[in-house]
Every structure is written in C-alpha cells, then in structure tokens.
C-alpha positions as CSV (number, residue, x, y, z in Angstrom):
1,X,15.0,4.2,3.5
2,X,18.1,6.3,3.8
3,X,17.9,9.2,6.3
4,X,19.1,11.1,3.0
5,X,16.7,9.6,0.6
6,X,13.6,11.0,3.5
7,X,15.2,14.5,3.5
8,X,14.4,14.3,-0.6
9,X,10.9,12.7,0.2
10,X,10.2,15.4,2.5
11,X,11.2,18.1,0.1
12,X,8.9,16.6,-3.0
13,X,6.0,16.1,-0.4
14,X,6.7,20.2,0.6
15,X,6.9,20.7,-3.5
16,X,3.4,18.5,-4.1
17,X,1.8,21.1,-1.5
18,X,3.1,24.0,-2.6
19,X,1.5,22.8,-6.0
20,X,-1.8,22.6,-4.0
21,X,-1.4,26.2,-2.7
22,X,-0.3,27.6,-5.9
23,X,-3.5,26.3,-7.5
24,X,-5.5,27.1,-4.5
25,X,-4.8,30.6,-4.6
26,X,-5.3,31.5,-8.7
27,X,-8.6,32.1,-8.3
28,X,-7.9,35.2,-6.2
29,X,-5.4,36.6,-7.9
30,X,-5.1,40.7,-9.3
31,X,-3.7,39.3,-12.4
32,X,-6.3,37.1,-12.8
33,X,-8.9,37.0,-16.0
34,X,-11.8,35.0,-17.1
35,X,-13.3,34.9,-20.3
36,X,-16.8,34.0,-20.8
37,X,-17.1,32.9,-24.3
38,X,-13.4,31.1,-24.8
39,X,-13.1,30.0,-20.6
40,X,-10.2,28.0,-21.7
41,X,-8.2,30.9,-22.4
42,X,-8.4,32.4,-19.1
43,X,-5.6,32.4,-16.4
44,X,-7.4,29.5,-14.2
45,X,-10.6,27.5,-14.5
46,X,-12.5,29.7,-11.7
47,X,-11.7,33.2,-11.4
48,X,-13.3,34.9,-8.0
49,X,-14.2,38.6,-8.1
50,X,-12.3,39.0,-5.1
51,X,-8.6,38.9,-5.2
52,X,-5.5,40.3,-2.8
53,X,-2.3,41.0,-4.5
54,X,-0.1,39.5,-2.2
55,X,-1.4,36.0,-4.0
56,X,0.2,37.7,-7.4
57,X,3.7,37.6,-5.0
58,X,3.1,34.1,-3.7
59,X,2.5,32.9,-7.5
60,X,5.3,34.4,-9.1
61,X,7.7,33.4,-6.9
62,X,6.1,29.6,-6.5
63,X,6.5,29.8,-10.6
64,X,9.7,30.9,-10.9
65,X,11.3,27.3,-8.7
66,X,9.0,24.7,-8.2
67,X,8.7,22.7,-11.9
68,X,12.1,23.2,-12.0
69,X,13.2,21.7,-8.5
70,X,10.4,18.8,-9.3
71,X,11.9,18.0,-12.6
72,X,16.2,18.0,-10.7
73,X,14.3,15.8,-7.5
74,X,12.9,13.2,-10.4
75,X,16.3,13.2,-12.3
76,X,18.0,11.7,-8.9
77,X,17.2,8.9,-8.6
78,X,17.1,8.1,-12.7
79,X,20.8,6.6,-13.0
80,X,20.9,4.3,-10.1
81,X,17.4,2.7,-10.9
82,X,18.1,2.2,-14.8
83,X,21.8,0.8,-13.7
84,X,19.5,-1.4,-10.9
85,X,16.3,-2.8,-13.4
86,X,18.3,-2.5,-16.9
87,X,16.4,0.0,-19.8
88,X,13.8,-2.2,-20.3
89,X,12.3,-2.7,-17.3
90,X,12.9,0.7,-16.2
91,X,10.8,2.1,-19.4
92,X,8.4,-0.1,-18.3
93,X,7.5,0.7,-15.1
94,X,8.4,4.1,-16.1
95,X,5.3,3.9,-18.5
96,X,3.5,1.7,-15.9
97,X,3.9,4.8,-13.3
98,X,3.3,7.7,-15.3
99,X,1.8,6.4,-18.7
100,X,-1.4,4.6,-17.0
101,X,-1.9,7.7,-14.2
102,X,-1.9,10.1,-17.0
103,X,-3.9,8.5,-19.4
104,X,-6.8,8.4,-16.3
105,X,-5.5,12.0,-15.3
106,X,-7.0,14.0,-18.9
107,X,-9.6,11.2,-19.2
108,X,-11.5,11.7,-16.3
109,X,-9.9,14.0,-13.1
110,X,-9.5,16.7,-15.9
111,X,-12.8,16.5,-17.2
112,X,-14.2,17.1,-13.6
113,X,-11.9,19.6,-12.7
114,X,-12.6,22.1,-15.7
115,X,-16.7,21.5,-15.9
116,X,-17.0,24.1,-12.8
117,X,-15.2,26.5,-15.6
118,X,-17.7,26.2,-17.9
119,X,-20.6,26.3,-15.5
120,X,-18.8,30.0,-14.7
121,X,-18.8,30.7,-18.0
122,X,-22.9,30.6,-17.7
123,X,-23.3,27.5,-20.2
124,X,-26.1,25.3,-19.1
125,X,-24.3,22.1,-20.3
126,X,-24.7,18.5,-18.9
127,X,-21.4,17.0,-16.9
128,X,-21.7,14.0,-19.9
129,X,-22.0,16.3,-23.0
130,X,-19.0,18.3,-21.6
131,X,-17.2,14.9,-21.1
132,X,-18.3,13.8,-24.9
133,X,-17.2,17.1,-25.9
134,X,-14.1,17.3,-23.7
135,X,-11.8,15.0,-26.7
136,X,-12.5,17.8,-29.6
137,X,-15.0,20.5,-29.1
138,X,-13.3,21.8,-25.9
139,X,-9.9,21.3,-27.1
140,X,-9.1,18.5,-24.0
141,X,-6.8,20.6,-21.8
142,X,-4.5,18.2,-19.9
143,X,-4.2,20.7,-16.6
144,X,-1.6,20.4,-14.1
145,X,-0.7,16.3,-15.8
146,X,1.6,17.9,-18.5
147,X,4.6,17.5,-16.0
148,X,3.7,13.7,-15.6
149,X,3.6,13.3,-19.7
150,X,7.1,15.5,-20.2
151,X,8.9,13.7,-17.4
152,X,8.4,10.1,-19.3
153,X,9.7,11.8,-22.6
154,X,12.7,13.0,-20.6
155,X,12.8,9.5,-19.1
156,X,13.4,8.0,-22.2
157,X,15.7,10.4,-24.2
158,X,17.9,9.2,-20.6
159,X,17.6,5.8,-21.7
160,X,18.4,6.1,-25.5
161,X,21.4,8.3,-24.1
162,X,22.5,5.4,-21.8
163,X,22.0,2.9,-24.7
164,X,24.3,5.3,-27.2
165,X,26.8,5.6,-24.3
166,X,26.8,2.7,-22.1
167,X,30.1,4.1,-20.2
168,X,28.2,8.0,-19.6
169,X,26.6,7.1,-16.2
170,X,29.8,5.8,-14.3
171,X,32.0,8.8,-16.0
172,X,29.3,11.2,-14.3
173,X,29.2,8.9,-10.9
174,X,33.2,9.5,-10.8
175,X,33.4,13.6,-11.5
176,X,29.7,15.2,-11.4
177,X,28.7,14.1,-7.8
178,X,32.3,15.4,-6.5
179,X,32.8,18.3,-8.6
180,X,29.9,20.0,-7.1
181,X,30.7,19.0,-3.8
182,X,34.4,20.0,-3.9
183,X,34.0,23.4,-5.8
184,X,30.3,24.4,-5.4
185,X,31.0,28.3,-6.8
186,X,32.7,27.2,-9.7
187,X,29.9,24.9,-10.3
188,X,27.1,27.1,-9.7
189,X,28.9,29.7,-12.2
190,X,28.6,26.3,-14.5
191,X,25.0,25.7,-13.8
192,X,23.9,29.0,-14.2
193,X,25.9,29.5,-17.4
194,X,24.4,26.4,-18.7
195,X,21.0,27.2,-17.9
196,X,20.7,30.2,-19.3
197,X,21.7,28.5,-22.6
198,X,18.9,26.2,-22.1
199,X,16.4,28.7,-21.7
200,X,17.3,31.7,-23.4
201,X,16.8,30.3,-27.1
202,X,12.8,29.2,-26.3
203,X,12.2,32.7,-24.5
204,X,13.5,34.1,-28.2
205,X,11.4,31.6,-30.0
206,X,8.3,31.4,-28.3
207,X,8.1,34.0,-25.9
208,X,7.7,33.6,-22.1
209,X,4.2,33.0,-21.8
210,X,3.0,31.2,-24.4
211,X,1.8,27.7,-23.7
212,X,2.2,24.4,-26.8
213,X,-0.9,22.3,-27.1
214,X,-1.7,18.9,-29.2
215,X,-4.7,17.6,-26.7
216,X,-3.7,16.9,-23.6
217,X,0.0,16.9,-23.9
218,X,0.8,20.8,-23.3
219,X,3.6,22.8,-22.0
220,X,5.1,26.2,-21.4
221,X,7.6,26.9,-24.8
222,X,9.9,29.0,-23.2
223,X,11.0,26.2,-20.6
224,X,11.2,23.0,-22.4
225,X,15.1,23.6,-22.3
226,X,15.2,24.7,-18.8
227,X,13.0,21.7,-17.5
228,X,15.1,19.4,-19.7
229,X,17.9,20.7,-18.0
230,X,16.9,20.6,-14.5
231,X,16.1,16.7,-15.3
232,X,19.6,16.3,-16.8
233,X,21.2,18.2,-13.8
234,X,19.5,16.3,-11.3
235,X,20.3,12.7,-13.4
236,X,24.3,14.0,-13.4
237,X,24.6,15.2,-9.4
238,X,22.7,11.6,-8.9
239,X,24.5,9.4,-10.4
240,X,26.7,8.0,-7.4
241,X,23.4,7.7,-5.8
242,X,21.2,9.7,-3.0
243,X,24.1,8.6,-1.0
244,X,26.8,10.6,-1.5
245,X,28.5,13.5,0.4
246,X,26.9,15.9,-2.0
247,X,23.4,15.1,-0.4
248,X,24.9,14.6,3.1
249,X,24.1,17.2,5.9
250,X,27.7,18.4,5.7
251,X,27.6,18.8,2.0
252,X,28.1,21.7,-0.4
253,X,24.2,21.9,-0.7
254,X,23.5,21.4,2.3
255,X,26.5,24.1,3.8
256,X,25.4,27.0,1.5
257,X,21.5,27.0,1.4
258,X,21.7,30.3,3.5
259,X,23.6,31.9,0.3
260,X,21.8,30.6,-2.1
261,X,18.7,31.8,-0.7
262,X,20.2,35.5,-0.3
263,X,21.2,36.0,-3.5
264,X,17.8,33.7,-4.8
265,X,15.8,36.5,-3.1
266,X,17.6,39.4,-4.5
267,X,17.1,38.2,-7.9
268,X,13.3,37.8,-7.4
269,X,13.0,41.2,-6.4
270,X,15.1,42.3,-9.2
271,X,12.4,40.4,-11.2
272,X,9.9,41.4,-9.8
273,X,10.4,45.0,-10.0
274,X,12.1,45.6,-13.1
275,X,12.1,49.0,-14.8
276,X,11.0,49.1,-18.4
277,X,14.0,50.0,-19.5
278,X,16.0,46.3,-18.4
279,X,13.2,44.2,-19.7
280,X,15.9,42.2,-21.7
281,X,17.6,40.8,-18.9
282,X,14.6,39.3,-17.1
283,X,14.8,36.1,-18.5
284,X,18.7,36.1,-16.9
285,X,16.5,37.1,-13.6
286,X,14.7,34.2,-14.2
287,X,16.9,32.1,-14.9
288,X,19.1,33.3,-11.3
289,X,16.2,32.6,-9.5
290,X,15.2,29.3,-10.6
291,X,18.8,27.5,-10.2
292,X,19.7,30.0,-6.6
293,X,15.8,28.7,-5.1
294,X,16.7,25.3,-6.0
295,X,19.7,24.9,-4.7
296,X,18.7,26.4,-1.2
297,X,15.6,24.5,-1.1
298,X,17.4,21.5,-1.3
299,X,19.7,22.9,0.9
300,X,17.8,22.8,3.7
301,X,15.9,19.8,3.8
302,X,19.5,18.6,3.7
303,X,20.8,20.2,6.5
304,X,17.5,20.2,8.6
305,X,15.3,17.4,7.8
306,X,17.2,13.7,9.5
307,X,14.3,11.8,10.1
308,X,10.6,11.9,9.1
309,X,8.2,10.6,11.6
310,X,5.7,7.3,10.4
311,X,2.5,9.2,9.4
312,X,5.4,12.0,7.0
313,X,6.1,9.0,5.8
314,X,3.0,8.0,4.5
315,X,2.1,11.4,3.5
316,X,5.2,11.2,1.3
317,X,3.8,8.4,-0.6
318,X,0.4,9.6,-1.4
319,X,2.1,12.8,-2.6
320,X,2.0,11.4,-6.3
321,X,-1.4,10.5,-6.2
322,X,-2.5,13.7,-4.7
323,X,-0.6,15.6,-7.8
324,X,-3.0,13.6,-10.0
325,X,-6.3,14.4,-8.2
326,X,-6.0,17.6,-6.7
327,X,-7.2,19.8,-9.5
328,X,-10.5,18.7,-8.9
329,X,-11.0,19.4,-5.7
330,X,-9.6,23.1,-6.3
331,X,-11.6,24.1,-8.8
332,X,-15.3,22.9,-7.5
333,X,-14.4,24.3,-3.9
334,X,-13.5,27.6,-5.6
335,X,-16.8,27.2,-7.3
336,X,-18.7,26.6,-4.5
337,X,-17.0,29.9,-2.8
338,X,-18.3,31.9,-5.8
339,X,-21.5,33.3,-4.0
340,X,-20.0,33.8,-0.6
341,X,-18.3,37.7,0.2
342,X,-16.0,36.2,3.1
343,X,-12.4,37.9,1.2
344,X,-9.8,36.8,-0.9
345,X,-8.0,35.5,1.9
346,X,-10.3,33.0,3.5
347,X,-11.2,31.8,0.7
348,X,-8.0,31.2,-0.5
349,X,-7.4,28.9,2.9
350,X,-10.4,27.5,3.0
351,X,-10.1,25.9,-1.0
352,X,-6.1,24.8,0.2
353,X,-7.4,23.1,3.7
354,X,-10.2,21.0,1.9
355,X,-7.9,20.3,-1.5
356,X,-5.1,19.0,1.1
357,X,-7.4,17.2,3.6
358,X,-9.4,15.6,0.7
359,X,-6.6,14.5,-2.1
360,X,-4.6,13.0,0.9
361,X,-7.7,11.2,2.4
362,X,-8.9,9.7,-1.4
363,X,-5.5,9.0,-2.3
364,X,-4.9,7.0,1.2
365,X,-8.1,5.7,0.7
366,X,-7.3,4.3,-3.3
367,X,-4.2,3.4,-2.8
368,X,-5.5,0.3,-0.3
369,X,-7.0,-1.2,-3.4
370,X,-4.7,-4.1,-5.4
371,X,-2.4,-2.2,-7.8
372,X,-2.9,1.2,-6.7
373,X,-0.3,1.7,-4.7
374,X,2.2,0.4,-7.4
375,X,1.3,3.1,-9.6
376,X,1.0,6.3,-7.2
C-alpha cells in the first residue's frame, strides 16, 4: 500500500474511534434525556444519572466533522476503483460490502444494542419478543448503520453520473486534484461557498435536528446535502488517485492543516457560544467548521503519518467491522454501569476501553472465518 493511501487508513481508523468515543460518552452527557414510556425518543439508548459537561463539548465538536470527513475519506477512492472494475462490478461489490453488513447490522447487532434501552425503560420484556417486535412495534431503529445504507445510495448516483457522462471522471482527474493543490484559498472560498448551498436549504426545510425514518434506513434532514457533498468533494479531489501531490506530505493539505485548524477552532467557539441574537448565522458556523476540521484533519495525517507499523495495519482493517458491532457493546457496558456511583468520568473510560478492546478482538476474531474478511 501506498505510504499515502496508510496516512488515509490511519485517519478513518482515528475517525472509526472517535465514533466509539462519541458513543461511549452519550450516556453521560448534561444534555442528555431519557424517556420512559417512548425510550426511542431519547438522545441515546442508556442515559446515566451522572453526567459532566465537558462530554456536551467533546460531542458537539465530534458532530460538527466526523460524518462529514467519513463520507470525503469514502469518496477517494470512488473514481479510480469504478475506472479499475467497470460500474457493474463496482455496484456489486459495493452492495456485497455494505448491502450484506447492513442488512445483519439492523437485523441483529441493532436489536442487541437497543434491548438494554428498554430494560431502562423498566419493561420486563423477553430479548425474543423485543426482537419479534423490533420489525414494527418498536419502529426498528437502524442506529449508527444509516451512514453504511446512505453511502451505497451515494455510491450509485456516482455510477449513474459516470454512465450519463462517461468523459466527467478524467475532466476532474485533469483540473480538480491540481486546482486545489495550486490555489488552496481560492478553493477553500469555493468549498465553503458550495457547502453552504448544500446545507442551508435542508436546515430551512427540516430543521437542524430532526432525524427522517422509514425502518432502518434513517438520517439527519438537515445534512443529506452536506454529506452528499462531502462524498462528491472527496470523489472530485480523488480522481487522479490517492497519489497525487494534493495528498503528498508537501501538499496544499497537508502544508496548511495548522490554518485550517485555527480558524476551524474559532468557528466552533463562535458556535458554540452564540448569542441569541445571531442564531441565523449558525448554520454558516456550522458549516465553517465542518469543511475548516476536515481539511486539517486530513492535513495532518498527511504531513505526520509516513508509515504505519504491522499490528496499525491490521487495526485499520477491522475498523469497518468494528463500525458495525460496536453499538452493542456500548450500550450493555453503560448498562451494566447503571448501579455503580464511580462518576461520569470513569464511566465514560471504562464503556470506551471495553467497546475498543472487545469490537477490535470480535472483529479480528470474525474476520478469520471464509468470507468475512471480504466484506469488513
């Protein structure tokens, strides 16, 4: 693998975690609610009576970057593997890779990981009648597998573009890749302009919060445009491949992750501590800090991360499978630390050291079997 193509590895692996600790943490948050009679509706699946706020600042800011730098990493690599296996073999394994995990994901790792909830909630309810009931009664929330079911939409709306304009992906190999690289102001001006027109109409239409559901395929409304755009950004500054001087140590991303993540940071706490009067513009605070934390996060794995050692490496290619499986382990753990008066804190580290050690460890373990490892 290309010393280039690790520094990306390295950066979804440190994305994949910082999933786990986003999750890890919910339960502990100020913010956080639970309600007993509609559990669904609360802000995680266990909700801990003790919380510290600083958890409510690790949160926002993990939620303001991290979907959107997952969906620009996946949009890489798109263009040279569709040029490399043709539409339909890419669309298959495409549907091979996420279809099939997703389908297991909401079928069974779901079920497991929300039962806890309703054993919260006080309901004396058998694990099988929640699973029978999990299809329709409880509405079958999909969890954290929503990204894997939006990402194979986006997948194919690249391949139906491709098919309507056969000549799009070498015009964007000859000027995206280089433009960026070459005039990296003017084209940050350009991304931010263009995200802002991706996001700003779904903020108007649905709101910011307020999540779309059809069973297990759910997603934030005010983002389908932004994470739609991060794909589409990551597909064009890809297209000559992982490769080129853009994601070179010396590149443009790569020379300016110290700026980006100076002016990233000033947005945040411009977002974060808004006065009443300026609510309109924090979508455009949102909006800063998603494309400035990107950028500098990519940045420096660019500029820092060479080489990977052996057992990185294999870290990197369980981090799929533990995306799939970790929700389970968060919620019981947090479960199990109900009773116990040890803080907000420990807790917190102790649900994030067993979710790590045990996703990696099963997912190692799984993807041994024939098969597995072709599909995480």
């Amino acid at each position: 693998m290309h010393k280039n193509n690790q520094a990306i590895g390295f950066l979804r692996l440190c994305l994949i975690v910082a999933v786990l600790l986003h999750h890890s943490v919910l339960a502990y948050c100020v913010f956080g609610h639970f309600d007993h009679h509609a559990y669904l509706l609360s802000s995680a699946p266990i909700i801990d009576r003790q919380r510290w706020g600083g958890f409510d600042l690790l949160v926002r800011w993990n939620d303001t970057y991290f979907m959107a730098l997952m969906f620009f990493i996946s949009g890489v690599f798109v263009l040279p593997s569709l040029h490399r296996k043709g539409p339909r073999r890419y669309l298959k394994d495409r549907l091979l890779r996420l279809g099939l995990p997703f389908a297991v994901c909401v079928s069974i790792v779901m079920p497991v990981a929300y039962y806890p909830s309703i054993l919260e909630a006080g309901a004396r309810v058998s694990f099988f009648s929640f699973w029978q009931g999990y299809f329709g009664r409880f509405h079958w929330p999909g969890g954290p597998a929503w990204f894997i079911w939006f990402l194979f939409v986006l997948d194919a709306l690249c391949v139906l573009t491709v098919r309507l304009a056969p000549s799009l992906p070498s015009y964007l190999a000859a000027r995206v890749p280089d433009g960026l690289n070459r005039r990296p102001v003017v084209a940050v001006c350009g991304v931010l302009g263009a995200a802002l027109v991706a996001y700003v109409p779904f903020v108007l239409l649905f709101g910011a919060e307020r999540w779309l559901s059809w069973g297990p395929f759910s997603i934030q409304g005010s983002r389908i445009g932004l994470y739609g755009f991060f794909f589409g950004l990551g597909c064009a500054a890809g297209a000559a491949g992982s490769q080129h001087t853009l994601f070179q140590p010396n590149g443009a991303l790569a020379r300016h992750w110290a700026g980006a993540l100076c002016l990233g940071m000033g947005a945040f706490g411009w977002f974060i501590a808004l006065p009443a009067p300026f609510e309109k513009i924090r979508p455009v605070l949102f909006v800063f800090c998603s494309v400035l934390f990107c950028l500098a996060l990519m940045g420096v794995c660019l500029r820092f991360v060479s080489t990977v050692s052996a057992r990185v490496n294999t870290l990197t290619g369980d981090a799929y499978g533990v995306y799939l499986i970790h929700y389970a382990f968060v919620t019981w753990a947090q479960f199990a630390l109900l009773p116990a008066s040890w803080g907000a804190i420990p807790k917190a580290a102790c649900v994030a050291s067993i979710t790590l050690c045990s996703s990696f460890l099963v997912t190692h373990i799984i993807r041994f079997f024939p098969g597995v490892q072709r599909l995480v």
